[in-house]
C-alpha positions as CSV (number, residue, x, y, z in Angstrom):
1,X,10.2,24.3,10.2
2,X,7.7,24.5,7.8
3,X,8.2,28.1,6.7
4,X,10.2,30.3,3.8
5,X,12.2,33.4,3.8
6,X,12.1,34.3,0.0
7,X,13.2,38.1,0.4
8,X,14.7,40.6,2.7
9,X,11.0,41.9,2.5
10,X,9.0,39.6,4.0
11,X,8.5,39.8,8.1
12,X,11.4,39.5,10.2
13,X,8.9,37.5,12.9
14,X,7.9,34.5,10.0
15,X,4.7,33.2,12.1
16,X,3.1,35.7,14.6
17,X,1.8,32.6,16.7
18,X,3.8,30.7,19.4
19,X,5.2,27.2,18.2
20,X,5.4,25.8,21.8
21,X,5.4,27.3,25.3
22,X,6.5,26.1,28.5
23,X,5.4,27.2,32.2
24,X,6.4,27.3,35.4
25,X,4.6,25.2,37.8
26,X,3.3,28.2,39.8
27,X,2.4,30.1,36.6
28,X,4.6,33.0,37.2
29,X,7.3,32.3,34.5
30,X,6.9,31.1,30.7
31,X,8.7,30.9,27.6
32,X,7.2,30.5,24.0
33,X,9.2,29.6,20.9
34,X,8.6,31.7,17.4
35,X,9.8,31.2,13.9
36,X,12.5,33.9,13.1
37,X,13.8,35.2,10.0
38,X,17.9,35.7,10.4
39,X,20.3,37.3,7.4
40,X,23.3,34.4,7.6
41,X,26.9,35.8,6.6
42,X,26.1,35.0,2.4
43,X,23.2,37.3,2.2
44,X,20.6,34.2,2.4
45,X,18.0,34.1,4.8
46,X,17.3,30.8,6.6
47,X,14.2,30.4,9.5
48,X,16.0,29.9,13.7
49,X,13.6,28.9,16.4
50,X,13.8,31.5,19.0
51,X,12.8,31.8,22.2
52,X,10.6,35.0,24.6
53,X,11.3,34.9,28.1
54,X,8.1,36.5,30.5
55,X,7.7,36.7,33.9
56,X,4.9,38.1,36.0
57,X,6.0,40.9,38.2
58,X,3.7,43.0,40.4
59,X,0.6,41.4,38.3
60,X,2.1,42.5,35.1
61,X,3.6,40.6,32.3
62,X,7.5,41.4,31.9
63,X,9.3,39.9,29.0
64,X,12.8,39.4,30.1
65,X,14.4,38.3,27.6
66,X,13.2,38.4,23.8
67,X,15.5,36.2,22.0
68,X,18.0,32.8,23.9
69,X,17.8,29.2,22.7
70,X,15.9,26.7,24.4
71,X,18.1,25.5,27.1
72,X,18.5,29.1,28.7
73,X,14.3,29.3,28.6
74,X,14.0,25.4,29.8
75,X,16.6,27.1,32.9
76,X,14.6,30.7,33.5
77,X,11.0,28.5,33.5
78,X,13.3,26.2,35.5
79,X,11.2,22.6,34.8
C-alpha cells in the first residue's frame, strides 16, 4: 500500500477514500476496503487493509460490520 504511518499522531483511518468496493448483485449489500493504521506488539505502526460491511435495511444504510478481512466481506456481499 502506498501509504506511511510515521507517528502515533497521524490518523488512525490513513486514506478517508475507499480502495475498492464490492456489491451485491441486487444492490442491497456492499463492502469497501480502507487503509488502516494498526500499533503492532513493538510499538511500530504498519498500514492493514480493512474492510466496512453495509447493508440497506428499511431504505437506510446500516454498516454491519466496520472492520473483517476480505474473505468474510467477499461471504456477507456473497459474489
Amino acid at each position: 500500500m502506498p501509504y506511511t504511518a510515521k507517528t502515533s499522531r497521524s490518523s488512525p483511518v490513513t486514506s478517508p477514500k475507499a480502495l475498492r468496493r464490492i456489491d451485491s448483485a441486487d444492490g442491497s449489500r456492499w463492502a469497501y476496503s480502507r487503509a488502516r493504521k494498526v500499533c503492532s506488539a513493538n510499538g511500530t505502526y504498519v498500514i492493514v487493509q480493512s474492510w466496512v460491511c453495509k447493508a440497506r435495511v428499511n431504505g437506510k444504510a446500516v454498516t454491519v460490520n466496520a472492520d473483517v478481512y476480505e474473505s468474510a466481506a467477499r461471504e456477507f456481499v456473497k459474489i
